[in-house]
C-alpha positions as CSV (number, residue, x, y, z in Angstrom):
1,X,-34.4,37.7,-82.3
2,X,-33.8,34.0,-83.1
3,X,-34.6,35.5,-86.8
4,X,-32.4,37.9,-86.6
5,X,-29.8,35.3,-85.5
6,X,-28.7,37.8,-82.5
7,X,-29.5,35.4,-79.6
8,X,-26.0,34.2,-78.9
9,X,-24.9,38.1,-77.3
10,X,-27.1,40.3,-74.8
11,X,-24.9,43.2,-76.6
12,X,-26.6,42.6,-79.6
13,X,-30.2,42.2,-78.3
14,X,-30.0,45.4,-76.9
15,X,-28.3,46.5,-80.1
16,X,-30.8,45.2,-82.3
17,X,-34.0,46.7,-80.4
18,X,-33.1,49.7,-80.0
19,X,-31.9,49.5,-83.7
20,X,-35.8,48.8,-84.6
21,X,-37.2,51.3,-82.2
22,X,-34.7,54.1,-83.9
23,X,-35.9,52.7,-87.5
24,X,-39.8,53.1,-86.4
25,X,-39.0,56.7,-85.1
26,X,-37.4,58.0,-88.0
27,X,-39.9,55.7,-90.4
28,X,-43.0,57.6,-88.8
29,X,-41.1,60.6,-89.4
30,X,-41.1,59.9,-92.9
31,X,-43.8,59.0,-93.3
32,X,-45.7,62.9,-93.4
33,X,-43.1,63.8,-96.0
34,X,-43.8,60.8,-98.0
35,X,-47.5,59.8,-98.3
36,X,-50.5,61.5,-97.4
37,X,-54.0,60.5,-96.9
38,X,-55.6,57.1,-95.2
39,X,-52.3,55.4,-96.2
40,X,-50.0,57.8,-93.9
41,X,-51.9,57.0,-91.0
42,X,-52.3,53.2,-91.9
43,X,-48.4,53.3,-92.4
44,X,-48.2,55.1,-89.3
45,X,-49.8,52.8,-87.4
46,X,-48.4,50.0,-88.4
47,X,-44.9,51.9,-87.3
48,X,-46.3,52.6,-84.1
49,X,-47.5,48.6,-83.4
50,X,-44.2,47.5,-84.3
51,X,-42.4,50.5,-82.1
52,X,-44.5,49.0,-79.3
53,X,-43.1,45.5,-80.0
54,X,-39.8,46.7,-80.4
55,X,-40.0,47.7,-77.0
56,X,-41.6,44.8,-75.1
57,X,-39.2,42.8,-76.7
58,X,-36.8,44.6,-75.5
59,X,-38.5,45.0,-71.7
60,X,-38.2,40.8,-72.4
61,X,-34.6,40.8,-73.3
62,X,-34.0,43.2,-69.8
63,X,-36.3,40.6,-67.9
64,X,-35.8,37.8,-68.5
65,X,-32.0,37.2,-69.9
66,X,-30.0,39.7,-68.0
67,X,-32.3,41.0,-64.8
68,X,-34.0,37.3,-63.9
69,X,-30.8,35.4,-63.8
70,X,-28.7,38.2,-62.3
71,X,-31.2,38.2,-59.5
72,X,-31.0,34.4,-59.0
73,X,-27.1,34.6,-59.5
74,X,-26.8,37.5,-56.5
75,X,-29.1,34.5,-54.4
76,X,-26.8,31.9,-54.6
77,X,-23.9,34.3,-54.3
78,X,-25.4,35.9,-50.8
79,X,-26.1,31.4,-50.1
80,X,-22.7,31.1,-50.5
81,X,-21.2,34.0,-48.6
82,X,-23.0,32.9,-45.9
83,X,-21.6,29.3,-45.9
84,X,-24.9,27.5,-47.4
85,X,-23.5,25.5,-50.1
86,X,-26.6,23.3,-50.5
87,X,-28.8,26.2,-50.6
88,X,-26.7,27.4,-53.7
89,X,-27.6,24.7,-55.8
90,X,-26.2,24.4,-59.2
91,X,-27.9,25.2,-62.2
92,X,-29.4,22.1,-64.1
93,X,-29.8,22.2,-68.5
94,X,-33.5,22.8,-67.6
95,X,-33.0,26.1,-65.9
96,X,-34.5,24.8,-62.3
97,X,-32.4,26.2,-59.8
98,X,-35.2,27.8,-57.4
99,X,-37.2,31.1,-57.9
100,X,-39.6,32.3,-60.1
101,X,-39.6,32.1,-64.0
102,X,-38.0,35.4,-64.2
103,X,-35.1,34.5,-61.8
104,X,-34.0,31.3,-63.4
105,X,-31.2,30.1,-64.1
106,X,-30.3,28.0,-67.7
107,X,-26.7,27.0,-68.4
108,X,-27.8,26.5,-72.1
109,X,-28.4,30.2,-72.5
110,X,-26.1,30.8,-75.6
111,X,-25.5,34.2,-74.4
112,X,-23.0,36.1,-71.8
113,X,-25.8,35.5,-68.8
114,X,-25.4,31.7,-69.9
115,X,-21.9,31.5,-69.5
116,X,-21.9,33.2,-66.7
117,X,-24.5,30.9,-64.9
118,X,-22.0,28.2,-66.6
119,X,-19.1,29.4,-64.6
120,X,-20.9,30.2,-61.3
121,X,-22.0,26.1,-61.7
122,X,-18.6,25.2,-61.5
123,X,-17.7,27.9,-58.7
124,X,-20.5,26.1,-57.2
125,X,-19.2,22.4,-57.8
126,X,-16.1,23.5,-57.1
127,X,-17.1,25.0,-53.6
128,X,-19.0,21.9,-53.0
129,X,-16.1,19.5,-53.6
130,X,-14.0,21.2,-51.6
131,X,-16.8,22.0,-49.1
132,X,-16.5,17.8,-48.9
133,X,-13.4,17.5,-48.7
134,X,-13.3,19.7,-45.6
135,X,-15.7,17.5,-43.7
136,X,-14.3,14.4,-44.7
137,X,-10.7,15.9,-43.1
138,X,-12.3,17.4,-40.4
139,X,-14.3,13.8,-39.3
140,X,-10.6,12.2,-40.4
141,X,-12.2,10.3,-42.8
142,X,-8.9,10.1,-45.2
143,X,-10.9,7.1,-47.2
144,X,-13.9,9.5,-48.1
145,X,-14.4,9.5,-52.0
146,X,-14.5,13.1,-52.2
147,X,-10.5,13.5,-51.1
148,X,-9.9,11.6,-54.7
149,X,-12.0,14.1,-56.7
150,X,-9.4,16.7,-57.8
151,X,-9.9,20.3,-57.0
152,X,-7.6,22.0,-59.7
153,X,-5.4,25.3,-58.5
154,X,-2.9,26.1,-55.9
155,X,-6.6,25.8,-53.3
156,X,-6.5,22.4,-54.5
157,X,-2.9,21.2,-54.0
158,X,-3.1,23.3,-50.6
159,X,-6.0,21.2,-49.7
160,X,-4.1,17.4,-50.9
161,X,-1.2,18.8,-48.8
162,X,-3.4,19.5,-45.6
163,X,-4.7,16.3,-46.3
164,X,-1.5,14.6,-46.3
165,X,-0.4,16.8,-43.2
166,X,-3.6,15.8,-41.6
167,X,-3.4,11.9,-42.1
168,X,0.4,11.8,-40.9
169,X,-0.7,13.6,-37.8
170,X,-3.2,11.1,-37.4
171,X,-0.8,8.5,-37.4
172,X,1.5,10.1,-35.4
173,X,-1.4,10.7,-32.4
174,X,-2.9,6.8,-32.8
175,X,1.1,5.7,-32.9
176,X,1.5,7.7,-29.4
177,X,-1.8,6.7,-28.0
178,X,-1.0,3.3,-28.8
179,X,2.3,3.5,-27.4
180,X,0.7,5.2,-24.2
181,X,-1.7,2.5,-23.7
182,X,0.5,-0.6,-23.5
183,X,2.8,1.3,-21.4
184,X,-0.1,2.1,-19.1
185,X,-1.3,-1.2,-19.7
186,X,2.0,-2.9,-18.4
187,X,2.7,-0.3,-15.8
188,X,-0.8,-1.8,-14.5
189,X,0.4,-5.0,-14.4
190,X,3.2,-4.2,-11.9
191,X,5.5,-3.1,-14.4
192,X,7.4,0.0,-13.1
193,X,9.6,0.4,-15.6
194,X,7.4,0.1,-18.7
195,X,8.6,3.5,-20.3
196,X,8.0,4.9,-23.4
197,X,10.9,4.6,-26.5
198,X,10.7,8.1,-28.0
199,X,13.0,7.2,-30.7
200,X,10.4,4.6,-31.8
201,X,8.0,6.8,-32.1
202,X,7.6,8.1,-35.7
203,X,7.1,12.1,-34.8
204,X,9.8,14.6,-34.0
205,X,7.4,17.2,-32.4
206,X,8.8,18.7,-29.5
207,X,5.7,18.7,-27.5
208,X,5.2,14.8,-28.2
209,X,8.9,14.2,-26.9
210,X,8.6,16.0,-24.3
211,X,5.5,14.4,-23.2
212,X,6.9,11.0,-23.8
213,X,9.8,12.3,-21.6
214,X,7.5,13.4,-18.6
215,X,5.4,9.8,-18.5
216,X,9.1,8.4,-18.3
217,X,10.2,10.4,-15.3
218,X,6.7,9.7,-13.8
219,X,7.2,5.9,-14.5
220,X,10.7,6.2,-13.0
221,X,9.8,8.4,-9.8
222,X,6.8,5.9,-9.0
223,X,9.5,2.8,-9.3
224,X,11.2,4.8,-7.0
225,X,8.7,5.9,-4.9
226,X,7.5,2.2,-4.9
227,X,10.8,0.5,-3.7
228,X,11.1,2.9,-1.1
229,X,7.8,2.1,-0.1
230,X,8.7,-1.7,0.0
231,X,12.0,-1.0,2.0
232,X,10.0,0.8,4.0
233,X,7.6,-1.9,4.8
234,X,10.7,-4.3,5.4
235,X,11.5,-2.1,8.2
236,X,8.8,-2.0,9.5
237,X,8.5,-5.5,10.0
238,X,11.4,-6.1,10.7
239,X,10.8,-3.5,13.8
240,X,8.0,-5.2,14.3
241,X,9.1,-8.4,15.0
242,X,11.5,-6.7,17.3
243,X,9.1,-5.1,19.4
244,X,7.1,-8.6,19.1
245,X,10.5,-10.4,20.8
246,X,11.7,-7.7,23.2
247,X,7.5,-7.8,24.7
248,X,8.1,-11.5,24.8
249,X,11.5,-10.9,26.8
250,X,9.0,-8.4,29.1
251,X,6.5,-10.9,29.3
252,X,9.0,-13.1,30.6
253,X,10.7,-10.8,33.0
254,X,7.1,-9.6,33.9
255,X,6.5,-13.6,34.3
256,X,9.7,-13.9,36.8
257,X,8.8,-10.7,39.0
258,X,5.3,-11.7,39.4
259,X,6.4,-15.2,41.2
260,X,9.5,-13.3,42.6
261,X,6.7,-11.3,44.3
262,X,4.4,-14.2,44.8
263,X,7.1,-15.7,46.2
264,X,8.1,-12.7,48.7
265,X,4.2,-12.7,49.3
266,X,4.0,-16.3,50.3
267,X,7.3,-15.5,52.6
268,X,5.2,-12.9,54.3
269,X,3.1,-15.2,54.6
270,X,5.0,-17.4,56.5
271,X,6.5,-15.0,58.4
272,X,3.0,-14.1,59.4
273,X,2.2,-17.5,60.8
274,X,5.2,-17.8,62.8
275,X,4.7,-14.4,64.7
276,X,0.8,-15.9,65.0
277,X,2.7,-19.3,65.9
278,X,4.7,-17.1,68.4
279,X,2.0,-15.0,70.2
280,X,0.4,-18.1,70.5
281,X,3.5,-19.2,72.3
282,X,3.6,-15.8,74.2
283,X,-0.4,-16.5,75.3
284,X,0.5,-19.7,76.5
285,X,3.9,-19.1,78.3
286,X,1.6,-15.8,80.1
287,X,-1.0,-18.7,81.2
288,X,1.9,-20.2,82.7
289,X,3.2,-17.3,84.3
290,X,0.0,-16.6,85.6
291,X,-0.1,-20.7,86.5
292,X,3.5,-20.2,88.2
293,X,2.2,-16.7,90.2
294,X,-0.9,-18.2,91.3
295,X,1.3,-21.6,92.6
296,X,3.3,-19.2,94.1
297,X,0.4,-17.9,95.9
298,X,0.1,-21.3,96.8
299,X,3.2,-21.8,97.8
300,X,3.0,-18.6,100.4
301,X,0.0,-19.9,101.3
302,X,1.8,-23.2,102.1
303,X,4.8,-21.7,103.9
304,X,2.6,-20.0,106.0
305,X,0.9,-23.0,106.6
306,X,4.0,-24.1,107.3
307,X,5.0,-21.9,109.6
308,X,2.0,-22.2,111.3
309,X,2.9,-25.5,111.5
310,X,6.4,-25.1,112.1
311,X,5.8,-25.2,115.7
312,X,5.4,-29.1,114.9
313,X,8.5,-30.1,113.9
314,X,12.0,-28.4,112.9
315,X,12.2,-30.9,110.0
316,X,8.5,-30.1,108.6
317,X,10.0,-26.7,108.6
318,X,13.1,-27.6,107.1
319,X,11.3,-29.1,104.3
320,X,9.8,-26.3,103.3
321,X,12.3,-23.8,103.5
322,X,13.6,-26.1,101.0
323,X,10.4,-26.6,98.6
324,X,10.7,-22.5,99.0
325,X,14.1,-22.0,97.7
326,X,13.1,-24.6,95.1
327,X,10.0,-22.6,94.1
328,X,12.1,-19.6,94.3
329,X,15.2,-21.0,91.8
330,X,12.0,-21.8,89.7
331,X,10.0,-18.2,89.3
332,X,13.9,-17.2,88.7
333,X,14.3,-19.0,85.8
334,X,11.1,-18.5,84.4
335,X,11.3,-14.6,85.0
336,X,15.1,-15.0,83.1
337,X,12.9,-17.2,80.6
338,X,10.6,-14.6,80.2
339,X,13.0,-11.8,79.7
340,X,14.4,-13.8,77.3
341,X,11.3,-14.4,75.5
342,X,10.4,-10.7,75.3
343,X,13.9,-9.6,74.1
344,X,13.5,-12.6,70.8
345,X,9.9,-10.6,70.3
346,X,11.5,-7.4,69.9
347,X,13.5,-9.1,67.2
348,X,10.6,-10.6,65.8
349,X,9.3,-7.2,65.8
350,X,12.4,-5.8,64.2
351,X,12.1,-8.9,61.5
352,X,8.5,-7.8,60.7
353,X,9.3,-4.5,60.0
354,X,12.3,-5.6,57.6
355,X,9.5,-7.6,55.9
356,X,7.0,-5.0,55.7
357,X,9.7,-2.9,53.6
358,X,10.9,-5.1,51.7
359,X,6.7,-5.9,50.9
360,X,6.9,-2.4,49.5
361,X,9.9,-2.2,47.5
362,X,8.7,-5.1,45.8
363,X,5.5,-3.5,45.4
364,X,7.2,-0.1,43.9
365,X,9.6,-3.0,41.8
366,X,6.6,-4.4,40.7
367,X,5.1,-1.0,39.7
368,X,8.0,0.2,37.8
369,X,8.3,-3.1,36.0
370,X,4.8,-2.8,34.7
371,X,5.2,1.4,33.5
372,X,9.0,-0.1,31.8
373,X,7.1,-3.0,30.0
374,X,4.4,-0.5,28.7
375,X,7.3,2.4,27.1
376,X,10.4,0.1,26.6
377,X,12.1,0.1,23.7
378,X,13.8,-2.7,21.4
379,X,16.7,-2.9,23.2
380,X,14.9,-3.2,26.5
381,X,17.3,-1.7,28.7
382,X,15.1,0.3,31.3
383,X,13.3,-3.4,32.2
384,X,17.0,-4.8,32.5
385,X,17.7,-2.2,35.4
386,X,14.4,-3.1,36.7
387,X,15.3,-6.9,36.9
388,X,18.3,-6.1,38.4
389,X,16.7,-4.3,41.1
390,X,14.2,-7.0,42.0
């Protein structure tokens, strides 16, 4: 075919075998019109040999430059639709792309098949460029060398303007992180009202403003929150201290009613020892009752002596009519003493009972004191009744 100088068109390869078979058909059809004898059949089988290279040349053409790479083209092609671009690889000027002799593929093939493997290695590099691109945007790596290799078409300018989209974003979402950060940063610090500038920030995306404005109210509501807090804590102290004084004042007043008490306790006390002090009295003055009866026994015993010996003398018996009256002025006054004695008893009596209640009121003074110290309030006005009563 090179001979024939029909290499450069598949078109004409087929064209120009099936040109020679048709030749060698109507040649050997000639031929038993034209000669006759050994040379028709050496003439006819020479026609024949070159009909059977006519067609294995063109079985070759078939195989090899239209069936091979048209195979190896529908390979990549399937490697591509599936998303293998590195599987596809492009052709090289040596015809190595990957299957068997038959199936390769030569860019240099100065025929239709070679320009079409020509322009599938471009739709190939052109995949693969863009195919880098891709990843380079999607890892954000906007300084990859493949984003400055230009992919012609409006695919290509869609690409530089997702690009361009892609790294302003970019900036947009470190510019609000950023921003984000140093406010949480200074919020950390104790900085309550370390809010976020939206108008400083270089994006007009509703979402992002409205994000910016939610950390502000949070920012604001916890300042909030906060100084309540604090106020509330003031309170508390201050109600604290308070309490602290007013169970000072009721450690006081309990101070006061306990030696108010002591002191009514030690009163009872003495009161105690005098009514011992007295029935000692009482014991003694009934020893001298008894002292005073038995002398009056005496005495009886005397004046009947006396009496006995009245027959002595008038004046004997004069004397002791008047030692009786004596003796009997005496047990007079000492029975009037006596009585009187028992009537200052009853009082002491009536004295000891006045004692004995007022023992108990303190005690139930003392007991209310302690249950008023132990609920009362800052004011402490239910101890102040309490002190009043004791």
């Amino acid at each position: 075919m090179d001979a024939l100088g029909v290499t450069e068109s598949i078109e004409r390869k087929v064209v120009t075998a099936v040109g020679i078979q048709f030749l060698v058909t109507v040649g050997i059809f000639l031929t038993q019109f034209l000669i006759s004898g050994t040379a028709a059949y050496v003439v006819s089988g020479a026609l024949f040999l070159g009909a059977v290279v006519a067609i294995y040349n063109t079985l070759l053409i078939v195989r090899q430059d239209f069936v091979g790479p048209i195979r190896a083209l529908e390979r990549q092609a399937e490697a591509i639709a599936a998303g293998n671009i590195d599987d596809a690889r492009e052709p090289d000027a040596t015809g190595s792309s990957g299957g068997d002799a038959a199936g390769a593929l030569d860019p240099t093939q100065p025929d239709e098949i070679g320009s079409l493997v020509g322009a599938f290695g471009e739709v190939h590099g052109y995949l693969t460029t863009v195919s880098a691109q891709a990843e380079a945007l999607a890892d954000q790596e906007f300084d990859d060398p493949a984003l400055d290799e230009e992919v012609p078409g409006a695919f290509g300018a869609s690409l530089d303007e997702m690009a361009e989209n892609l790294a302003a974003y970019t900036t947009e979402l470190e510019a609000l992180v950023d921003a984000f950060g140093d406010a949480a940063e200074r919020a950390q610090d104790g900085d309550l009202t370390a809010t976020i500038d939206g108008d400083a920030l270089a994006t007009d995306e509703g979402r992002y403003v409205e994000i910016v404005d939610n950390y502000n109210r949070l920012v604001a509501t916890l300042g909030e929150t906060v100084g309540e807090v604090g106020g509330f804590t003031a309170d508390v102290a201050g109600a604290a201290d308070e309490v602290r004084a007013s169970m000072d004042e009721v450690d006081d007043a309990s101070g006061e009613v306990a030696r108010s008490v002591q002191e009514i306790s030690d009163g009872a006390a003495e009161q105690t020892d005098e009514l011992e002090a007295i029935a000692s009295e009482m014991n003694t003055l009934s020893a001298t009752v008894e002292e005073i009866a038995a002398s009056a026994d005496d005495a009886a015993e005397t004046a009947r002596d006396a009496a006995e010996r009245g027959r002595s003398g008038r004046e004997e018996a004069a004397e002791a009519i008047a030692e009786l009256e004596t003796l009997e002025t005496r047990i007079g006054e000492t029975a009037a003493a006596v009585t009187d004695l028992a009537d200052r008893v009853g009082e002491i009596d009536e004295i000891a009972a006045v004692i004995d209640e007022i023992a108990e009121e303190t005690n139930q003074l003392a007991l209310n004191a302690s249950i008023e110290a132990a609920r009362t309030d800052g004011s402490g006005d239910g101890f102040a009744v309490v002190a009043d009563e004791v």
